[in-house]
C-alpha positions as CSV (number, residue, x, y, z in Angstrom):
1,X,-14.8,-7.0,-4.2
2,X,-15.3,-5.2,-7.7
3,X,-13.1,-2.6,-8.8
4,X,-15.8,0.1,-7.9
5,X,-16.3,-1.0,-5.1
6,X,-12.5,-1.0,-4.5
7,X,-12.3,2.3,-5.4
8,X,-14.7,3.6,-3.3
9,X,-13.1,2.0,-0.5
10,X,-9.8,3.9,-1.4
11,X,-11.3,7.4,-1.1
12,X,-13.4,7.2,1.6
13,X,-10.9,5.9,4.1
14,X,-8.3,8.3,2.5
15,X,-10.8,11.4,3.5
16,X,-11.5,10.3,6.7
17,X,-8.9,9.5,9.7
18,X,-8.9,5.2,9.6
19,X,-5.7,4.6,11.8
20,X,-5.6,0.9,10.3
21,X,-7.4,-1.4,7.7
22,X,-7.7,-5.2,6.9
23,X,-9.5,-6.4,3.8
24,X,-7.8,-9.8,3.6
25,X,-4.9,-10.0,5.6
26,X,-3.2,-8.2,8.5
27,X,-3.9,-4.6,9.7
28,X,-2.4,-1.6,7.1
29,X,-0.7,1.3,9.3
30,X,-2.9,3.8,7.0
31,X,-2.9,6.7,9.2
32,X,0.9,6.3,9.6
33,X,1.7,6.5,6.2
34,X,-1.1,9.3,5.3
35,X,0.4,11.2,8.2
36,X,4.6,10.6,7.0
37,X,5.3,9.0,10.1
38,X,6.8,5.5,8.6
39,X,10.7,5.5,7.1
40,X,10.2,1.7,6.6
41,X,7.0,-0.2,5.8
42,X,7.1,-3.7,6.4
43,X,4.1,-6.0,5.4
44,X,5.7,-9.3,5.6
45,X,3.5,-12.6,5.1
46,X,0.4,-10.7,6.8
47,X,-1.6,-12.7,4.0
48,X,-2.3,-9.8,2.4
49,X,-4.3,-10.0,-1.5
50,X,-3.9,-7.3,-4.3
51,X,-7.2,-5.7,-2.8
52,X,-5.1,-4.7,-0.2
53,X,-2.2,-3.6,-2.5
54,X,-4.3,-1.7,-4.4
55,X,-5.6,0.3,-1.2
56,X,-1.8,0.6,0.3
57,X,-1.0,2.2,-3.4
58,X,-3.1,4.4,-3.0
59,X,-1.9,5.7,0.0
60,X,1.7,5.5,-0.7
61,X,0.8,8.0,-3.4
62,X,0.6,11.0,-1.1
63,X,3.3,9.8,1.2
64,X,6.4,11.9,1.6
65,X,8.5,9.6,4.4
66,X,8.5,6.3,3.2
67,X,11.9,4.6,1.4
68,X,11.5,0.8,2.3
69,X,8.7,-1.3,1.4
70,X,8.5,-5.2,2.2
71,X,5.4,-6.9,1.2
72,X,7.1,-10.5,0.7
73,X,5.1,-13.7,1.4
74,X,1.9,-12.4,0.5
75,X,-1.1,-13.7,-1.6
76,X,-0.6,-10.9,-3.7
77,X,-2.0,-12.1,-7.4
78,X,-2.3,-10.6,-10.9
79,X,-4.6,-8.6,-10.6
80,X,-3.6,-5.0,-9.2
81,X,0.0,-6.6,-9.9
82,X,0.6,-3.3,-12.6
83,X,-0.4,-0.9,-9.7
84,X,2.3,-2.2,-7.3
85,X,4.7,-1.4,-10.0
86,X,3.7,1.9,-11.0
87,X,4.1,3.3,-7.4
88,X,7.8,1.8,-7.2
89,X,8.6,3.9,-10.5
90,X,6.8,7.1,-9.0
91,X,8.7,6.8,-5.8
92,X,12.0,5.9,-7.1
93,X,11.8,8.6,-9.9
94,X,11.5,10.6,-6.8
95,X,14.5,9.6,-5.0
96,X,12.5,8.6,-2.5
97,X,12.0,4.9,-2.1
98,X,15.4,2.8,-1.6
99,X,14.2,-1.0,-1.5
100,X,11.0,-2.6,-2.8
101,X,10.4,-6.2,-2.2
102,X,7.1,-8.1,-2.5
103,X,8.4,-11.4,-3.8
């Protein structure tokens, strides 16, 4: 998927009510995190890629509730590597996110 394309997959799902999305890998709880209803997101080895990542960030943006993030064991490459690590300095400059793993 190109980075446009990508893009436009970000907004549109963000401005209309998708409870869950898989690009790659396992199902994202999207609604849950748009909707603050997630303390702890765990993604572990669902075989998600940085397409996915890149969505998730995206989300995790605008989320309010969220302080643990596990996305170990996933196929996550290079590519959206950067935006992974832009959200963990957001949130922890916030106060808000306590553990971040995706190793």
């Amino acid at each position: 998927m190109n980075e446009f394309s990508l893009k436009y997959l970000a907004k549109f799902v963000f401005e209309h009510r998708v409870e869950r999305l898989a690009i790659n890998g396992g199902y994202m709880p999207l609604h849950d995190i748009k909707t603050d209803q997630l303390i702890h997101l765990t993604l572990k080895d669902q075989g998600l890629h940085s397409e996915d990542l890149f969505i998730l960030s995206q989300y995790l943006k605008h989320n309010h509730s969220i302080t643990h993030i596990n996305l170990s064991k996933n196929n996550i490459g290079f590519k959206y590597i950067e935006e992974s690590k832009v959200i963990e300095i957001k949130m922890k400059n916030q106060d808000k996110l306590r553990d971040f793993s995706f190793q």
